[in-house]
C-alpha positions in Angstrom: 105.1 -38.3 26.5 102.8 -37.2 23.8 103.3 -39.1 20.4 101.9 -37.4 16.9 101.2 -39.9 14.5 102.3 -38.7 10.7 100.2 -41.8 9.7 97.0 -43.4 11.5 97.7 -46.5 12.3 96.1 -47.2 15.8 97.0 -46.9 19.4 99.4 -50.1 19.0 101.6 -47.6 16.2 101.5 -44.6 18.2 102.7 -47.0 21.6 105.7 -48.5 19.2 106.3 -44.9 18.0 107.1 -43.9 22.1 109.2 -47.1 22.4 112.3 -45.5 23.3 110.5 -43.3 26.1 108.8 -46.7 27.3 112.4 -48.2 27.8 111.5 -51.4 30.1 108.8 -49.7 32.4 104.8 -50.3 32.1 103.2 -47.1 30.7 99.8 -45.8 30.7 98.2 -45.2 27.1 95.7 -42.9 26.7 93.9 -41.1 23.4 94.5 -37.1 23.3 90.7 -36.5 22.1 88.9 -38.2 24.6 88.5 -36.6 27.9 87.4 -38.0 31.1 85.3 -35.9 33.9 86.3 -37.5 36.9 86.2 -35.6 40.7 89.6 -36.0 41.9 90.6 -38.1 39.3 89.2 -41.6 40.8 89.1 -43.2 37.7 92.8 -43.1 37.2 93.0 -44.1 41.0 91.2 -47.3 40.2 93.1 -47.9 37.3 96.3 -47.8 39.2 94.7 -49.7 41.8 94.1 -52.4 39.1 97.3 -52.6 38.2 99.2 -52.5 41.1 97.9 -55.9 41.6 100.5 -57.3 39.0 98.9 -57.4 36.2 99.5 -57.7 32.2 97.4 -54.8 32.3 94.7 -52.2 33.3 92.1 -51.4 30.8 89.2 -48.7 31.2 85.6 -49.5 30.5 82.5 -47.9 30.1 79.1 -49.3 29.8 77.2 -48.0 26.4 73.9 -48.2 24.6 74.9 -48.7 21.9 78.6 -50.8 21.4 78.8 -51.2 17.7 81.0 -48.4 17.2 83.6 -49.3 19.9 86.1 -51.8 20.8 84.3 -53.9 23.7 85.2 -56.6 26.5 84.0 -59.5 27.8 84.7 -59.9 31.7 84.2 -62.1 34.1 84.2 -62.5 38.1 86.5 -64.6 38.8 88.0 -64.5 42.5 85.7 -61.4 43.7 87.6 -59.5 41.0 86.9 -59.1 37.1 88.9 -60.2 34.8 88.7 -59.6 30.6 88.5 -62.7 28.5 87.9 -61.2 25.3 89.0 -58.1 23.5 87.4 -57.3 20.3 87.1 -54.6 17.3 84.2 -52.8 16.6 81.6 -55.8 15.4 78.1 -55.3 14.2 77.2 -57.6 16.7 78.9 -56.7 19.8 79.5 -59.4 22.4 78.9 -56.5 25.4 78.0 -53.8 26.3 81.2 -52.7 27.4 83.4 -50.5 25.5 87.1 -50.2 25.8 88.1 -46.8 26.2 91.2 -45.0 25.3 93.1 -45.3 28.7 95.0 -48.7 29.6 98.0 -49.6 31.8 100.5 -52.2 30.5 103.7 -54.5 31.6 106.6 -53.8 29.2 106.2 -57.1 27.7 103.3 -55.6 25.5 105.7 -53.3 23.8 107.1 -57.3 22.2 103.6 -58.4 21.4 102.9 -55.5 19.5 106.2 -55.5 17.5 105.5 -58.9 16.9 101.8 -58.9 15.9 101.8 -57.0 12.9 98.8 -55.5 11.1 95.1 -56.0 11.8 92.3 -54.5 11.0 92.2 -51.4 8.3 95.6 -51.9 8.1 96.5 -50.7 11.5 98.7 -52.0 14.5 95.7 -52.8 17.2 96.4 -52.5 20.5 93.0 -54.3 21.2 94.6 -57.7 19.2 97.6 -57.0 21.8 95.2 -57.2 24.8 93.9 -60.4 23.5 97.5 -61.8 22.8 98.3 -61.0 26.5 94.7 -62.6 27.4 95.4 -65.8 25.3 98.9 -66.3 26.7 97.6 -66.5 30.2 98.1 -63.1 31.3 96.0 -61.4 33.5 94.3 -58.4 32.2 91.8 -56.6 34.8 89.2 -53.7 34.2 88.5 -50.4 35.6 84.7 -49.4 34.8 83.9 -45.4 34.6 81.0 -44.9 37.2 77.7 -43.3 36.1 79.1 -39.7 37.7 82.3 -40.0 35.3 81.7 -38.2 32.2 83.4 -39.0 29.2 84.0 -36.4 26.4 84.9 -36.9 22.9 86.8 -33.9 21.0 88.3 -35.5 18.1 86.2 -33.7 15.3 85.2 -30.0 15.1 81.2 -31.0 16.0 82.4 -33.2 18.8 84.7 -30.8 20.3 81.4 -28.0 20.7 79.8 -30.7 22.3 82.3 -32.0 24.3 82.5 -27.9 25.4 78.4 -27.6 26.0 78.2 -31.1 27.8 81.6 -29.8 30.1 79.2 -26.5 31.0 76.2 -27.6 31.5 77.9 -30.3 34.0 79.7 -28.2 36.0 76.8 -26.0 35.8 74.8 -28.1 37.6 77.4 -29.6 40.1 77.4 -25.5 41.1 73.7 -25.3 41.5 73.7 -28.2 44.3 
């Protein structure tokens, strides 16, 4: 189901906006300008694998440089498997290096959180204050990291979208030439 949001208010508005196609299943979220390069779609495997393990939810991960301009996590092992502890908006002094991106798995009890929650930051509905919720009531919320060979491309603005195009090329440019 693809939702188009009249107003920006977050992930956490355009999840309440698909409500009535949710019913009482978990759903997958993910953001229609970011694109993931992955051979044979592994990182989706992993993130089902995650959350088949009964889970709150699934989220997906990346390692940055530079994390001020996303949401990030804080994980530990716990068990031989990670596990999220914190979930946090975009902070001038990010507590990781890993940043949440736009592709999570969730239990239909979200869907109550989030119409419960309110707004947060800039006004919006934030599916990141959700994820913490979840966290802080005792649920178990697991990670799926993109590997180094994954390639994530952004397309939500004209500049981003050539780039995302060039980067797209010259990768499977090169993945020809082995």
């Amino acid at each position: 189901m693809f939702v188009n949001q009249s107003e920006l208010k977050s992930f956490g508005h355009a999840v309440l906006m698909a409500k009535p196609f949710i019913g009482g299943s978990s759903f997958m979220v993910c953001a229609g300008d970011i694109y993931i390069v992955s051979h044979g779609n592994n990182f989706l495997r992993r993130m089902d694998e995650a959350f088949s393990k009964g889970v709150a939810a699934a989220i997906l991960l990346q390692k940055v440089k530079d994390p001020r301009q996303y949401r990030v996590a804080v994980i530990k092992k716990s068990d031989g498997k990670y596990d999220m502890i914190k979930v946090v908006e975009k902070l001038e002094r990010p507590l990781s290096n890993l940043a949440i991106m736009p592709f999570c798995m969730f239990t239909p009890e979200t869907i109550e959180i989030l119409e419960n929650f309110g707004f947060g930051v800039g006004d919006e509905i934030q599916l990141t204050n959700t994820t913490q919720k979840l966290i802080e009531g005792g649920h178990e919320v697991i990670e799926a990291l993109l590997e180094d060979d994954e390639l994530r491309l952004d397309i939500y603005t004209p500049e981003t979208y050539w780039k995302a195009v060039k980067t797209f090329h010259e990768h499977f440019k090169m993945i020809k030439n082995e």
